[in-house]
mmCIF file as Biopython writes it, N, C-alpha, C and O atoms, coordinates in Angstrom:
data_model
#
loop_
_atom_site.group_PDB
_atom_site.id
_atom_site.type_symbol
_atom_site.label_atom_id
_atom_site.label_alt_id
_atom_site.label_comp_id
_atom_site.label_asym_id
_atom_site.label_entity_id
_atom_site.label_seq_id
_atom_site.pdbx_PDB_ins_code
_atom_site.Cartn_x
_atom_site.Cartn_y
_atom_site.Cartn_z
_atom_site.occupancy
_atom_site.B_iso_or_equiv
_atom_site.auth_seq_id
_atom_site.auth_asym_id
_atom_site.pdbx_PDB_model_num
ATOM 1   N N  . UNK A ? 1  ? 109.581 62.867  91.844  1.0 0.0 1  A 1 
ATOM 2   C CA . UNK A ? 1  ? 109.779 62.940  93.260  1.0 0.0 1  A 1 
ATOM 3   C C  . UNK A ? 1  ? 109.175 64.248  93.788  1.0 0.0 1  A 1 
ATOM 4   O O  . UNK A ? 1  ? 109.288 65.273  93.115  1.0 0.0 1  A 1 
ATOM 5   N N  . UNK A ? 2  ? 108.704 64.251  94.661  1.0 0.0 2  A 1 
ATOM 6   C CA . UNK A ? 2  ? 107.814 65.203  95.389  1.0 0.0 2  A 1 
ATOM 7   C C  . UNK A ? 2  ? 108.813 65.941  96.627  1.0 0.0 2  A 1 
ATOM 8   O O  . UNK A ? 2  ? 109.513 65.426  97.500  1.0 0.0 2  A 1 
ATOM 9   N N  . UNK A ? 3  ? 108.584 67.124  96.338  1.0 0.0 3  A 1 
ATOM 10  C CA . UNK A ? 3  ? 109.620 68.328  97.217  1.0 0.0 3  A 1 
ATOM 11  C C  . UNK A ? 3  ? 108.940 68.930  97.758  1.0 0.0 3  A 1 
ATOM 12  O O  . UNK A ? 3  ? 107.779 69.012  97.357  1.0 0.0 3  A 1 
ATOM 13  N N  . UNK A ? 4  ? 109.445 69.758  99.145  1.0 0.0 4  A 1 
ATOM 14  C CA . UNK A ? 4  ? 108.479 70.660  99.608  1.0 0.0 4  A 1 
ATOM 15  C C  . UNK A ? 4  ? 109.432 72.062  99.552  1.0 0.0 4  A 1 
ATOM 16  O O  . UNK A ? 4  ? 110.611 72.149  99.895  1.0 0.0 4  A 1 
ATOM 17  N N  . UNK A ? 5  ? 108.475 73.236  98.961  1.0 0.0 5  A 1 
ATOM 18  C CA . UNK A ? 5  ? 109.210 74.628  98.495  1.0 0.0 5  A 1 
ATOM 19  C C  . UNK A ? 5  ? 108.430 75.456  99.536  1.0 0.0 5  A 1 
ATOM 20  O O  . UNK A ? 5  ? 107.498 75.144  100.278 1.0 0.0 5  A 1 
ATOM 21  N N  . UNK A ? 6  ? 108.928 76.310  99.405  1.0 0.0 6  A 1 
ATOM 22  C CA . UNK A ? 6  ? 108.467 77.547  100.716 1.0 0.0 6  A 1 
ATOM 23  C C  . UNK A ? 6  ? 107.844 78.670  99.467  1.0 0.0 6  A 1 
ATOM 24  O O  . UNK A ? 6  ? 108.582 79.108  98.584  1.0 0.0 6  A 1 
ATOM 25  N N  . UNK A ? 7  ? 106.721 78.945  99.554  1.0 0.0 7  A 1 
ATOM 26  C CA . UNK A ? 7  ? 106.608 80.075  98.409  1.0 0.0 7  A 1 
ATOM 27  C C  . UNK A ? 7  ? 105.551 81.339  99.445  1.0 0.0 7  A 1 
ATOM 28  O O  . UNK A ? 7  ? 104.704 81.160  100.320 1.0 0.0 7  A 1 
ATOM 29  N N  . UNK A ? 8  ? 106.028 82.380  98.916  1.0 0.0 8  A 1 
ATOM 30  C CA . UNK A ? 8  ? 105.741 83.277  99.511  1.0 0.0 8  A 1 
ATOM 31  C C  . UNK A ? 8  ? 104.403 84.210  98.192  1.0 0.0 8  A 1 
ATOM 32  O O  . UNK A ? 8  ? 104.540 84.403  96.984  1.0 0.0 8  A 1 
ATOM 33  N N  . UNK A ? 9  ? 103.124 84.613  99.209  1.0 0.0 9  A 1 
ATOM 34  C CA . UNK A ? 9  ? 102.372 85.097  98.256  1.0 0.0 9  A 1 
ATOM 35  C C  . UNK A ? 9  ? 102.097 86.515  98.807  1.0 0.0 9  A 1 
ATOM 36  O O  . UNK A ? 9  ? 101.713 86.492  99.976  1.0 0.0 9  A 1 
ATOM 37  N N  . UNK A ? 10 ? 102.223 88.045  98.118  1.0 0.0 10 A 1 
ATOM 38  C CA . UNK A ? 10 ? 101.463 89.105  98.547  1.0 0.0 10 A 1 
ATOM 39  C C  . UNK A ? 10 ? 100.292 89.195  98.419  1.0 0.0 10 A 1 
ATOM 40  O O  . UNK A ? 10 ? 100.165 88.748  97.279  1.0 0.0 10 A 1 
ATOM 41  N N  . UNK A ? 11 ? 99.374  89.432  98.730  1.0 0.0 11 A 1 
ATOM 42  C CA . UNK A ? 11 ? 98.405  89.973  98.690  1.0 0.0 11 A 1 
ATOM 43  C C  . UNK A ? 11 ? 97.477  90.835  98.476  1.0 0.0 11 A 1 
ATOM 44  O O  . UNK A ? 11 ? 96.886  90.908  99.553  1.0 0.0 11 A 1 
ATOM 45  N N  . UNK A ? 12 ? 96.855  91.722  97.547  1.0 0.0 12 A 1 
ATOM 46  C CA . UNK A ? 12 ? 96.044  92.698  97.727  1.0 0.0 12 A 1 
ATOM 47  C C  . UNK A ? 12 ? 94.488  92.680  97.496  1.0 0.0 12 A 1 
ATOM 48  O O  . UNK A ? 12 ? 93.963  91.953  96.653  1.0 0.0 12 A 1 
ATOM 49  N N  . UNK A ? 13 ? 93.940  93.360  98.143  1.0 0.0 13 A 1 
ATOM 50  C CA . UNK A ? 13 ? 92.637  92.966  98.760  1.0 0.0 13 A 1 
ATOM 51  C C  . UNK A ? 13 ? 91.603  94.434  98.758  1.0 0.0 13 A 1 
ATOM 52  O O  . UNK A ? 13 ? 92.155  95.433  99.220  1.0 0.0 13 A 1 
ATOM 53  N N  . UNK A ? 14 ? 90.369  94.577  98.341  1.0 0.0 14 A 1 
ATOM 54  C CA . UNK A ? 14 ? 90.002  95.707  97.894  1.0 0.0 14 A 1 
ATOM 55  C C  . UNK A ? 14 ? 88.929  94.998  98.572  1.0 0.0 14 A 1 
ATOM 56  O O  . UNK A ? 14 ? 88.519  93.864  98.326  1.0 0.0 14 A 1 
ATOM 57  N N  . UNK A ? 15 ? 88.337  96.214  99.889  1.0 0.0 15 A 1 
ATOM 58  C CA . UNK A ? 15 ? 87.481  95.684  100.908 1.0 0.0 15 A 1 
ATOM 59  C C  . UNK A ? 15 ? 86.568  97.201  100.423 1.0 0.0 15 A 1 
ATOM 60  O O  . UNK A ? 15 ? 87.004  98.248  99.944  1.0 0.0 15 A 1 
ATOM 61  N N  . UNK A ? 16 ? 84.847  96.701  100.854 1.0 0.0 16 A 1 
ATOM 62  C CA . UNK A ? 16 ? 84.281  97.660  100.592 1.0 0.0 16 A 1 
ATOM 63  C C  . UNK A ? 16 ? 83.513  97.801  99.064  1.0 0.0 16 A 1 
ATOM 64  O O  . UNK A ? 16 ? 83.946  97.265  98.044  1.0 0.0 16 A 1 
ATOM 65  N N  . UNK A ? 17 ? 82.576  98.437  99.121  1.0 0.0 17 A 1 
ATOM 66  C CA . UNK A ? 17 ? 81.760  98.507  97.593  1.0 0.0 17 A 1 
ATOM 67  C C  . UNK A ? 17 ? 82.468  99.373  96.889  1.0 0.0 17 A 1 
ATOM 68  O O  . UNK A ? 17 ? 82.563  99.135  95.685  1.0 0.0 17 A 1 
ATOM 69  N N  . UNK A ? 18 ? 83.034  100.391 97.346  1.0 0.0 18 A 1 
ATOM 70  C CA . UNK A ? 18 ? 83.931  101.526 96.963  1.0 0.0 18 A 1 
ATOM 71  C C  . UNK A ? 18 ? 84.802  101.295 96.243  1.0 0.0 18 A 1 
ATOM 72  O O  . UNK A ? 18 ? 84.958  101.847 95.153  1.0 0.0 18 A 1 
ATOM 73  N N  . UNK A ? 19 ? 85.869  100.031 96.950  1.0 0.0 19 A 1 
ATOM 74  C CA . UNK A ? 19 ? 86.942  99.770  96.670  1.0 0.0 19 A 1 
ATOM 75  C C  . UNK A ? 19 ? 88.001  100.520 97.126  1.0 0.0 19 A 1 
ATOM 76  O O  . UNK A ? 19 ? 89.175  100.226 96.904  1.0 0.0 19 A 1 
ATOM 77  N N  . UNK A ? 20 ? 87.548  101.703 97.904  1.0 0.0 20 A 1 
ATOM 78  C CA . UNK A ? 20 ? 88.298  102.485 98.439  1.0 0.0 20 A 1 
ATOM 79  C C  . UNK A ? 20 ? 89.656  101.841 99.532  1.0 0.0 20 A 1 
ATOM 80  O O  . UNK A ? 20 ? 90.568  102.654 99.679  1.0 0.0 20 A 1 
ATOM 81  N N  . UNK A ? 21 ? 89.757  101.062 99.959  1.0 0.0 21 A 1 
ATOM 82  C CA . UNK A ? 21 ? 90.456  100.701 101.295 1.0 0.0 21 A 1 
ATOM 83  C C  . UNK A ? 21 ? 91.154  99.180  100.337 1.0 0.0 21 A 1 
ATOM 84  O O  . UNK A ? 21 ? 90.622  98.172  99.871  1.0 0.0 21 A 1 
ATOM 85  N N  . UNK A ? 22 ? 92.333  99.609  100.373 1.0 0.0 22 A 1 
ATOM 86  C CA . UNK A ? 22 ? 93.021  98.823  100.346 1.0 0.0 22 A 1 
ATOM 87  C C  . UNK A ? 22 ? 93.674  97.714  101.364 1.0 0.0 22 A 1 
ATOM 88  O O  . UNK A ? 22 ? 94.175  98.141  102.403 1.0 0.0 22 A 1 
ATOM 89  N N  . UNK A ? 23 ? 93.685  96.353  101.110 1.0 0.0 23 A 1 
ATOM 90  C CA . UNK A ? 23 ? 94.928  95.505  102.337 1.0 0.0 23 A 1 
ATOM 91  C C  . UNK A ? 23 ? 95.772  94.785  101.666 1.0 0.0 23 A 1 
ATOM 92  O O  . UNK A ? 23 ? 95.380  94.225  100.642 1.0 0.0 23 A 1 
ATOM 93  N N  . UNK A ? 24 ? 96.897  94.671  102.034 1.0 0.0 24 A 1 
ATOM 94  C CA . UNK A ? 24 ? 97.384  94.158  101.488 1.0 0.0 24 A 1 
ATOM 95  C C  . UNK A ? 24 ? 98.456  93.230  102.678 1.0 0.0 24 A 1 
ATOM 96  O O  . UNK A ? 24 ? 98.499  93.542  103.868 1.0 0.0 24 A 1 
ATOM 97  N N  . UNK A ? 25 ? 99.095  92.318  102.210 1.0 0.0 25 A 1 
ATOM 98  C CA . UNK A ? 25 ? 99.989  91.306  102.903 1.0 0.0 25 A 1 
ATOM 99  C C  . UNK A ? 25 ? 100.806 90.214  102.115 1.0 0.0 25 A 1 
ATOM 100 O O  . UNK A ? 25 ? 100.933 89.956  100.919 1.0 0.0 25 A 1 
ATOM 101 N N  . UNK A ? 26 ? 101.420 89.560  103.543 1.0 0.0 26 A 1 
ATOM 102 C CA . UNK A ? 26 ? 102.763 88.317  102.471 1.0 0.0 26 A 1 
ATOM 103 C C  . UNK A ? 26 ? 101.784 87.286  103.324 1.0 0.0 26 A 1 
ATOM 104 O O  . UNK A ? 26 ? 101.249 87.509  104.410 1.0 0.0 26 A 1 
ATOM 105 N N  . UNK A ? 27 ? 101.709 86.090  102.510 1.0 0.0 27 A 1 
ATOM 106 C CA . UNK A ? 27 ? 101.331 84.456  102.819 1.0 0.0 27 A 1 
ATOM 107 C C  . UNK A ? 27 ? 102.088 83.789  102.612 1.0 0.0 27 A 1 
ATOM 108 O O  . UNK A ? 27 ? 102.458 83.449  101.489 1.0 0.0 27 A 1 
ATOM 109 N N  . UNK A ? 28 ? 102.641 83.318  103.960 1.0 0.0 28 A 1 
ATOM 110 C CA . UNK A ? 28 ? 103.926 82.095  103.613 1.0 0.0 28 A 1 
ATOM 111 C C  . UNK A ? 28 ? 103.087 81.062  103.384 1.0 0.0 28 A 1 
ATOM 112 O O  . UNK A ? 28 ? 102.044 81.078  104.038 1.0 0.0 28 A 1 
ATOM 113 N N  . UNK A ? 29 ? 103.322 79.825  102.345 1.0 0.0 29 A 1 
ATOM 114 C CA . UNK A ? 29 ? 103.163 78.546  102.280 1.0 0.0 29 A 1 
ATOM 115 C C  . UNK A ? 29 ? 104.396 77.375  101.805 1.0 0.0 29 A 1 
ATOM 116 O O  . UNK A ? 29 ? 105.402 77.486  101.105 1.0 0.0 29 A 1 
ATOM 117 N N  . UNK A ? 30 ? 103.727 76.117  102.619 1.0 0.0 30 A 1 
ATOM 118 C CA . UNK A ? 30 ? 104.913 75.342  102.413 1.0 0.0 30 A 1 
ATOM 119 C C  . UNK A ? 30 ? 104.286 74.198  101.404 1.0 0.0 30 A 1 
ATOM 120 O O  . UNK A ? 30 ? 103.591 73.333  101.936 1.0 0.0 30 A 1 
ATOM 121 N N  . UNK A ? 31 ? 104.425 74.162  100.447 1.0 0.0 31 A 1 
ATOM 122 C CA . UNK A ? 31 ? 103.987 73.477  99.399  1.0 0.0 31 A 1 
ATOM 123 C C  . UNK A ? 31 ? 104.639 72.432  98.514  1.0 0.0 31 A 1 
ATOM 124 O O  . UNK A ? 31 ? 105.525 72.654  97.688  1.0 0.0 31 A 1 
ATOM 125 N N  . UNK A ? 32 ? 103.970 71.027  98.853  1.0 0.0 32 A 1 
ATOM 126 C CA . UNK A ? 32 ? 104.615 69.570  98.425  1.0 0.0 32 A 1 
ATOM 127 C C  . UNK A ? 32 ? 104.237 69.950  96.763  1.0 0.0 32 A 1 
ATOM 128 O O  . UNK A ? 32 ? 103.184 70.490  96.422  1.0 0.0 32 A 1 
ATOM 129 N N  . UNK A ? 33 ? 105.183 69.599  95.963  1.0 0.0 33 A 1 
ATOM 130 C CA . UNK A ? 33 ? 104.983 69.135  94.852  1.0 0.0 33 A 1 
ATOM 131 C C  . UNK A ? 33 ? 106.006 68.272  94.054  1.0 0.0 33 A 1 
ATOM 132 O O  . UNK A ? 33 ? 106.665 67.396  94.614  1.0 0.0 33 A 1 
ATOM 133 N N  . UNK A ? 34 ? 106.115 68.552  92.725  1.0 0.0 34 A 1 
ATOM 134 C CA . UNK A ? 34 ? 107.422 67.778  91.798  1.0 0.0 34 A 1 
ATOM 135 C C  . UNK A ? 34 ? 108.007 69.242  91.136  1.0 0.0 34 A 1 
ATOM 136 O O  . UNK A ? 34 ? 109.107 69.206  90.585  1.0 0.0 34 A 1 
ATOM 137 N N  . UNK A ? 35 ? 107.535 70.048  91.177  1.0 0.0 35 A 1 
ATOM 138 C CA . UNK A ? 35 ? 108.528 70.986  90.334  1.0 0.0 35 A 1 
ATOM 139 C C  . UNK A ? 35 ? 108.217 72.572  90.621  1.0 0.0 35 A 1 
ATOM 140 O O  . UNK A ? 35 ? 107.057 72.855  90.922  1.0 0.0 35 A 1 
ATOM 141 N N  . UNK A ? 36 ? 109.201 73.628  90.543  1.0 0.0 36 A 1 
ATOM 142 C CA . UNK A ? 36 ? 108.849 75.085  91.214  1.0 0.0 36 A 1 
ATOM 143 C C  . UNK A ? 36 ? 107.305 75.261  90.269  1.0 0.0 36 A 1 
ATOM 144 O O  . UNK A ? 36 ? 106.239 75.752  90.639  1.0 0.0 36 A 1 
ATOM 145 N N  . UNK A ? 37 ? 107.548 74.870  89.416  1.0 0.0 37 A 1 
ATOM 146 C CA . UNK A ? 37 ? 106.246 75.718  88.313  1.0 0.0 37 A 1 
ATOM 147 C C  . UNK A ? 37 ? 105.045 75.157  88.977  1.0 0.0 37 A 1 
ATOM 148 O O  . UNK A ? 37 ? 104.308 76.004  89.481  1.0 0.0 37 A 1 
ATOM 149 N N  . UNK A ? 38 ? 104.620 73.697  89.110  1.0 0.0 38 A 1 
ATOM 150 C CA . UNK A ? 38 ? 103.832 72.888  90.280  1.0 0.0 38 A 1 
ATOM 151 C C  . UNK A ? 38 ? 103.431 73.773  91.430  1.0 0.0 38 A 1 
ATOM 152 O O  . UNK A ? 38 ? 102.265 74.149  91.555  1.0 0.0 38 A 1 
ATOM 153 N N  . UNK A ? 39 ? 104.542 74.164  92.408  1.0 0.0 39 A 1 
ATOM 154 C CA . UNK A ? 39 ? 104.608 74.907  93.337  1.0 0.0 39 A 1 
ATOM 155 C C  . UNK A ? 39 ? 103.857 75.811  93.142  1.0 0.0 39 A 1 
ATOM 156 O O  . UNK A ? 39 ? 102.654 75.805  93.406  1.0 0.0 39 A 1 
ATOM 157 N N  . UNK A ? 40 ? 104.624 76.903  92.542  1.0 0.0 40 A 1 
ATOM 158 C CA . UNK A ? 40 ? 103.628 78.233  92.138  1.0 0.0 40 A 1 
ATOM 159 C C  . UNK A ? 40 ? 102.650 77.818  91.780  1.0 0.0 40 A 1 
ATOM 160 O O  . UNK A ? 40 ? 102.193 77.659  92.912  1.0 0.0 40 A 1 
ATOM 161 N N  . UNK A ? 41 ? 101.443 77.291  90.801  1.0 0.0 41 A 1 
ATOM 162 C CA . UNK A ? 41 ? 100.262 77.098  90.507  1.0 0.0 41 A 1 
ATOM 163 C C  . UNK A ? 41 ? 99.357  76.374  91.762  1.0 0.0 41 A 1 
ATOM 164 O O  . UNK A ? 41 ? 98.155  76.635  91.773  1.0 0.0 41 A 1 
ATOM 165 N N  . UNK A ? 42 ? 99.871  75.526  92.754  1.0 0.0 42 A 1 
ATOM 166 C CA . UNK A ? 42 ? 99.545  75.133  94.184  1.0 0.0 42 A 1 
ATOM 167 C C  . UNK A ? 42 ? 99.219  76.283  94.819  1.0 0.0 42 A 1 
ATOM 168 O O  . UNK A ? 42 ? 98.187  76.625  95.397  1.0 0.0 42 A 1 
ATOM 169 N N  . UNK A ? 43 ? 100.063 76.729  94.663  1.0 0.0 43 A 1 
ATOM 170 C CA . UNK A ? 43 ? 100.165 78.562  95.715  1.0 0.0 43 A 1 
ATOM 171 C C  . UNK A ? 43 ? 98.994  79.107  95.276  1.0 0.0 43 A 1 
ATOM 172 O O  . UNK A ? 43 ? 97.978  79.327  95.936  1.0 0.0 43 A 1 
ATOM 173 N N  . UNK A ? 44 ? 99.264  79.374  93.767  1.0 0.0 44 A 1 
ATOM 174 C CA . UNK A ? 44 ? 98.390  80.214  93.594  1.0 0.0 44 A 1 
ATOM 175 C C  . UNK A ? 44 ? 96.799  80.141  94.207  1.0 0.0 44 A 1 
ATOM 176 O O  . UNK A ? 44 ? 96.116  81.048  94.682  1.0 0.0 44 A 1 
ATOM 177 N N  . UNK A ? 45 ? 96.468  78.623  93.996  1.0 0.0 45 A 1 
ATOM 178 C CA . UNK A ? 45 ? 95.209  78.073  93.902  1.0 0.0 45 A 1 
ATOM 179 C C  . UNK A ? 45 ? 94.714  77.944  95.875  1.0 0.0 45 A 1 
ATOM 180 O O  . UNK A ? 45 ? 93.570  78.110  96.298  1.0 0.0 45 A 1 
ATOM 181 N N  . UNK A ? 46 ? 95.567  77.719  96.472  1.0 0.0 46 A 1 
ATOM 182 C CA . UNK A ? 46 ? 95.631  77.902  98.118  1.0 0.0 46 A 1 
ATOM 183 C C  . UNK A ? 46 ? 95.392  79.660  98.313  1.0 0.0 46 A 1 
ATOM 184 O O  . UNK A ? 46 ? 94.368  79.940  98.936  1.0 0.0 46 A 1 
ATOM 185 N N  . UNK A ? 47 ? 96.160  80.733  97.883  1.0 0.0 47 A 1 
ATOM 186 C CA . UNK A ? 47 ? 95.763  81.807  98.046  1.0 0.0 47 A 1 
ATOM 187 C C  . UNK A ? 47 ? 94.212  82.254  97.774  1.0 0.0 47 A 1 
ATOM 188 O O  . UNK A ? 47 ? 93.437  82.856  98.517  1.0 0.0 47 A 1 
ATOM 189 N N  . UNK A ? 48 ? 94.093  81.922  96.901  1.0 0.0 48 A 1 
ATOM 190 C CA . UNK A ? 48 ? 92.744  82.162  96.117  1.0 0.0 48 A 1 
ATOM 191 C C  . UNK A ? 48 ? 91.271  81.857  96.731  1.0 0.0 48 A 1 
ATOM 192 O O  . UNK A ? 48 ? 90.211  82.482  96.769  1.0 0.0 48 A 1 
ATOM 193 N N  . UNK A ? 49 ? 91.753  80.495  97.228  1.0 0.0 49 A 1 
ATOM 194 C CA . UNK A ? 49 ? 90.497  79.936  98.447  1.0 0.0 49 A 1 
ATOM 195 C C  . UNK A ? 49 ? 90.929  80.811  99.682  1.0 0.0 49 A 1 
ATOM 196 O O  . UNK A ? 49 ? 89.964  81.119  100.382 1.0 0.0 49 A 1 
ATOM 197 N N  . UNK A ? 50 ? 92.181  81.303  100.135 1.0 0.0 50 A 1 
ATOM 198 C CA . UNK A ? 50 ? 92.404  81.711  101.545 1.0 0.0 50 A 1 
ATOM 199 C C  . UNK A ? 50 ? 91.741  83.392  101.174 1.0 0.0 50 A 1 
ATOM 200 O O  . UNK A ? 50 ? 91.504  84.145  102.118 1.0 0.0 50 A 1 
ATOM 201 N N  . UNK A ? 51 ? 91.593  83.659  100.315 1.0 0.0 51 A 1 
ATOM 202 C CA . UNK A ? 51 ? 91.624  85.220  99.901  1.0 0.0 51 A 1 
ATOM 203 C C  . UNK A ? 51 ? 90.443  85.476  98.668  1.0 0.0 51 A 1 
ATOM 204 O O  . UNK A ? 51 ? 90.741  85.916  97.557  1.0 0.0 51 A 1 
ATOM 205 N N  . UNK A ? 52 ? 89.225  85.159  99.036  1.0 0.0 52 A 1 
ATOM 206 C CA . UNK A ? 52 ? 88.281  85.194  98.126  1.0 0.0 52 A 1 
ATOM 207 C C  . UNK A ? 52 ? 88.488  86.622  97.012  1.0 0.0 52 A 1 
ATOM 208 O O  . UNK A ? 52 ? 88.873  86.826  95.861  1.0 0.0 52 A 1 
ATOM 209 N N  . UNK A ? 53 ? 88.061  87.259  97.967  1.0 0.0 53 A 1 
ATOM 210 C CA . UNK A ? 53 ? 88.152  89.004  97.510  1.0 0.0 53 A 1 
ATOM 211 C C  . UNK A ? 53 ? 89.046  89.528  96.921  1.0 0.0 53 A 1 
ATOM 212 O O  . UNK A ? 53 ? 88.984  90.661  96.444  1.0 0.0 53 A 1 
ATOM 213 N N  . UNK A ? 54 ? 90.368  88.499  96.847  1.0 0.0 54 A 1 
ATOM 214 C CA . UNK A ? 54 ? 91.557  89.695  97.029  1.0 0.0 54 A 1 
ATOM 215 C C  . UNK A ? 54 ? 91.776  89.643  95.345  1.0 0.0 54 A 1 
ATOM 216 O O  . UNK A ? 54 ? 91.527  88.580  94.777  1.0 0.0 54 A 1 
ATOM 217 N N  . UNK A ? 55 ? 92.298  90.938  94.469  1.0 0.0 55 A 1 
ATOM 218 C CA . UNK A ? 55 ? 92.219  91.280  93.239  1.0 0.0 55 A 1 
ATOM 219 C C  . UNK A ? 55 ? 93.481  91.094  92.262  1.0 0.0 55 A 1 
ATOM 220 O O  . UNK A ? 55 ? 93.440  91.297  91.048  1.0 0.0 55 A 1 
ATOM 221 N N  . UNK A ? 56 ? 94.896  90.569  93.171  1.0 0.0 56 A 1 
ATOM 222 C CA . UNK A ? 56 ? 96.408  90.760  92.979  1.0 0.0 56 A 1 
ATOM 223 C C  . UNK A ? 56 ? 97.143  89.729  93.706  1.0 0.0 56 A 1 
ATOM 224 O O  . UNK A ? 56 ? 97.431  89.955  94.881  1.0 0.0 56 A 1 
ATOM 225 N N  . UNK A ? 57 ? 97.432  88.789  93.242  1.0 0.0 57 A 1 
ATOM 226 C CA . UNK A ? 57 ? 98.700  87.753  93.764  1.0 0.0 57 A 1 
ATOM 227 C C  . UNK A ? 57 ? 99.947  87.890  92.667  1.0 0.0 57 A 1 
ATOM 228 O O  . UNK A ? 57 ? 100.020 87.820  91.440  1.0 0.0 57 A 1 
ATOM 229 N N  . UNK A ? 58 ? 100.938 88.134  93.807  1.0 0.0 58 A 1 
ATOM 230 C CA . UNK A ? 58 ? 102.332 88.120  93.712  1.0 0.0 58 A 1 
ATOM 231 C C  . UNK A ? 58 ? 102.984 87.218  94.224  1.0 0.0 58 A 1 
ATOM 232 O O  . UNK A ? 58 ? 103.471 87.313  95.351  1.0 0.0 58 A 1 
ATOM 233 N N  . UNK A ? 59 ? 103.151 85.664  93.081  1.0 0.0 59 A 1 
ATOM 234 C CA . UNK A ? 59 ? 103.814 84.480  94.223  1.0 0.0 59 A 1 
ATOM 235 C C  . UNK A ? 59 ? 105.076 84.614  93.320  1.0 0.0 59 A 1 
ATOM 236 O O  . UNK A ? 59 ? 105.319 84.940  92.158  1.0 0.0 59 A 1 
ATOM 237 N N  . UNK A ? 60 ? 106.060 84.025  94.906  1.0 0.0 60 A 1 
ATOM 238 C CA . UNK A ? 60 ? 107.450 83.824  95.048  1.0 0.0 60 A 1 
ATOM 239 C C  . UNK A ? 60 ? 107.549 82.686  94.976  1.0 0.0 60 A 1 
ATOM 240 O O  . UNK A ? 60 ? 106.634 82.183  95.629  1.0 0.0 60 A 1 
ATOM 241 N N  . UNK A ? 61 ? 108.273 81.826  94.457  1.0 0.0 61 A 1 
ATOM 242 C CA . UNK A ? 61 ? 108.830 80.190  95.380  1.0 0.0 61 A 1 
ATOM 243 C C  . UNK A ? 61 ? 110.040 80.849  95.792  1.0 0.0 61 A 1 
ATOM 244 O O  . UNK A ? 61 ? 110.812 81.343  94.970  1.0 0.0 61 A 1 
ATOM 245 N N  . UNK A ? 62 ? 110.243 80.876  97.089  1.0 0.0 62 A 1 
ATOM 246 C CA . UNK A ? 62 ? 111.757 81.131  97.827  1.0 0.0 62 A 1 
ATOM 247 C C  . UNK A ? 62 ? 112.881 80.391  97.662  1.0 0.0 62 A 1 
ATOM 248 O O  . UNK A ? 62 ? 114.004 80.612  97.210  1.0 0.0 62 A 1 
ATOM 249 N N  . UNK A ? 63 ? 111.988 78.918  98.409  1.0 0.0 63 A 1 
ATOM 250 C CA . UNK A ? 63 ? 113.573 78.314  99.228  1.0 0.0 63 A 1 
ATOM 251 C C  . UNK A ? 63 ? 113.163 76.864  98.211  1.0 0.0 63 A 1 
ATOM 252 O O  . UNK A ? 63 ? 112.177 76.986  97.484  1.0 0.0 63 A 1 
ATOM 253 N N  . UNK A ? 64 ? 113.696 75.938  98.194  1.0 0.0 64 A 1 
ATOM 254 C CA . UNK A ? 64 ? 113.364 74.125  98.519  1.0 0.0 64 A 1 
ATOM 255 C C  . UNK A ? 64 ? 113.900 73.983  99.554  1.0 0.0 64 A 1 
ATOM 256 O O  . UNK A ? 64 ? 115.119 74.056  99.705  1.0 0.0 64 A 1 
ATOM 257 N N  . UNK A ? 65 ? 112.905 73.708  100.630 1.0 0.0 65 A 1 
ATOM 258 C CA . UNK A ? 65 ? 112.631 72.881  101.860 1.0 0.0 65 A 1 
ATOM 259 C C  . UNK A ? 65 ? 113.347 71.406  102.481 1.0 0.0 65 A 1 
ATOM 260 O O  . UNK A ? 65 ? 113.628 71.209  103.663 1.0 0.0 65 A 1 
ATOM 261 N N  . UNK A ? 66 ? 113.511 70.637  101.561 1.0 0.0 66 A 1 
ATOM 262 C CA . UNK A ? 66 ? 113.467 69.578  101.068 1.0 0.0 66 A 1 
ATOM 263 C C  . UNK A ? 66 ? 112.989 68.915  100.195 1.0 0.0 66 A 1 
ATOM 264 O O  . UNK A ? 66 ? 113.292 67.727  100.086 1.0 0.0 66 A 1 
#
């Protein structure tokens, strides 16, 4: 059965040839699957396209949604 979880991802992001300048942030997503572990690897793979550059994901699954 397919659930939807709320998972939360940080972000860090190393802009620049330098690498000098850090960004960093939280990405909420609401993500259908069958199981938290499902979830997280969804997340992960959605961050990754949303965040080409970025060098550091920190995913949460929070809540079940439903």
């Amino acid at each position: 059965m397919v659930h939807t979880f709320e998972v939360m991802v940080d972000v860090k992001e190393y802009s620049g040839e330098s690498n000098s300048v850090l960004r960093t942030g939280t990405t909420r997503y609401e993500i259908d699957a069958e199981s938290r572990s499902a979830a997280d690897s969804m997340a992960r793979l959605q961050a990754k396209h949303d965040y080409p550059h970025a060098t550091e994901f920190d995913i949460r699954v929070t809540r079940f949604l439903k």
